[in-house]
N, C-alpha and C positions, 0 to 999 in steps of 0.2 A: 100301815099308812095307806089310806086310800090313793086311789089311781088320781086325783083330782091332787089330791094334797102332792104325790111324787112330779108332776105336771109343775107344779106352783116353785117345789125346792129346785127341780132341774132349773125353769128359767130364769127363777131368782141367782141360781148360780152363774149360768152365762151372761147376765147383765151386769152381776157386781163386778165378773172378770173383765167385760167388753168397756164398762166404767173406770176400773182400777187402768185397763191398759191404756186406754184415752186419756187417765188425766197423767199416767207416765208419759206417754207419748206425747203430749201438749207442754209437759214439763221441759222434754228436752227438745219440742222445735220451739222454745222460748230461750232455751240457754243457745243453742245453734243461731237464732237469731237477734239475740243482744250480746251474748258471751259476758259481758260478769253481774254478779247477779245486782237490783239495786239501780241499773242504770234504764230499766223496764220503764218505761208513762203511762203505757195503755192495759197491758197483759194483764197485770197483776188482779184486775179487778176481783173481788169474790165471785159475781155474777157469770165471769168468762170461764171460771175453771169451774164451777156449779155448773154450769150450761154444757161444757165440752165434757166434762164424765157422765152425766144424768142422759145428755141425746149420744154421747159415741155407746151409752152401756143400749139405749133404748133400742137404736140402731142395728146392733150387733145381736139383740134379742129377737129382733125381728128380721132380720133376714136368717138365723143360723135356728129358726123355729121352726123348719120344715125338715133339715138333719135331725134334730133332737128329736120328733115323732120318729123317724123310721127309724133314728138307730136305737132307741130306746122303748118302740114299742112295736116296729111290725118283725121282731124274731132274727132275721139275719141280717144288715143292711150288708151293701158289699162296705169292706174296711176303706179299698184305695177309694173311692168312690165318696166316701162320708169325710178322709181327710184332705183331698183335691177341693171339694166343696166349701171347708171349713176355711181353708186358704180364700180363697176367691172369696167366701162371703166378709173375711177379716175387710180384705179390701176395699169390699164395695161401702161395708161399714163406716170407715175410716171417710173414704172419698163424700159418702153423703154428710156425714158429721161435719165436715169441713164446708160443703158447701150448705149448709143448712148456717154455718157459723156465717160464710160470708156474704149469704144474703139478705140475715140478718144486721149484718153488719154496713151492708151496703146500703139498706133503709133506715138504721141511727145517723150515717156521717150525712146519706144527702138529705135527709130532712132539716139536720145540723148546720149544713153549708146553706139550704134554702133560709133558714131563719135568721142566721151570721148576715148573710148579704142577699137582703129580698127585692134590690131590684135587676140582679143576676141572672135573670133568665128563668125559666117555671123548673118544677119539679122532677120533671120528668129527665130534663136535660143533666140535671144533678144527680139524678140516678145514674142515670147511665155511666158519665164520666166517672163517679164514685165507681161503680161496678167495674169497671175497665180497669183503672185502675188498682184494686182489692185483687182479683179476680187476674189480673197477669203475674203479679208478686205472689198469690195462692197458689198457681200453679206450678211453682217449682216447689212448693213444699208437700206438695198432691202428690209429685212423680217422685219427690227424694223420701218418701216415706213407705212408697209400695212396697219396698222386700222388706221392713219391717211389718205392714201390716198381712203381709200373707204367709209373714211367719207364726204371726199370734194368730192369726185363722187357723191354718195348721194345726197348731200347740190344741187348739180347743178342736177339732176336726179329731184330732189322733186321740183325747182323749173319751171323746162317744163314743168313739169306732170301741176301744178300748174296753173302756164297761160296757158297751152293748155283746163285745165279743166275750170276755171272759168274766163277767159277773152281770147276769139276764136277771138274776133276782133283786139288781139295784133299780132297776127298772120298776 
């Protein structure tokens, strides 16, 4: 296999896992926040769980793409080093996924609220309250999710370190 082609299988692999554990993770702060299942109105959409695994996999590719060159192609990376990183990038993955969700989210409901009631005041004023709104109730699912997501950082952190250290010809 070419060096190009190992490059291609390495990222495709951290994005299907950074996607797989996003749309896990979005599963359960859907049950955490409706608790049985069915009584959901908005979640469910196709479009919302397509959007949260495809940007938390994309996310999670790009930030944990500068571990995967060193631990897989410059010869020794440090181990602690590669799985500290892998932690912290789980995180920041996670954290952008979410707010890429609810800025998104913030320009469907106030564009929604402005066409509902258009003599309500402009656009902007709808954003923002939209945003404030989304965006205070976001935040406790930002902070109740970190030792989750810097465990799956880790998990994939300790496994580069891992083939970088004892199998350099998977590389």
């Amino acid at each position: 296999m070419t060096t190009q082609g190992r490059r291609l299988l390495w990222g495709l692999v951290l994005f299907v896992y950074g996607g797989l554990v996003h749309y896990l993770l979005f599963k359960l702060y859907t049950q955490w926040g409706y608790g049985v299942p069915g009584n959901e109105s908005v979640v469910p959409h196709r479009i919302t769980w397509v959007f949260v695994t495809l940007v938390g996999g994309a996310y999670f590719l790009v930030f944990m793409r500068g571990s995967l060159r060193r631990a897989l192609w410059s010869g020794s990376p440090a181990f602690f080093s590669t799985v500290l990183k892998g932690g912290l990038f789980g995180v920041l993955a996670t954290l952008a996924t979410l707010e890429t969700f609810y800025i998104l989210a913030t320009i469907v409901l106030g564009a929604e609220s402005r066409r509902s009631y258009p003599n309500e005041g402009d656009l902007l004023s709808s954003l923002v309250l939209v945003s404030l709104d989304i965006h205070t109730y976001g935040l406790f699912t930002m902070i109740a999710t970190i030792p989750f997501d810097f465990c799956y950082g880790l998990m994939a952190g300790l496994f580069l370190a891992v083939v970088a250290k004892f199998f350099p010809s998977a590389a």
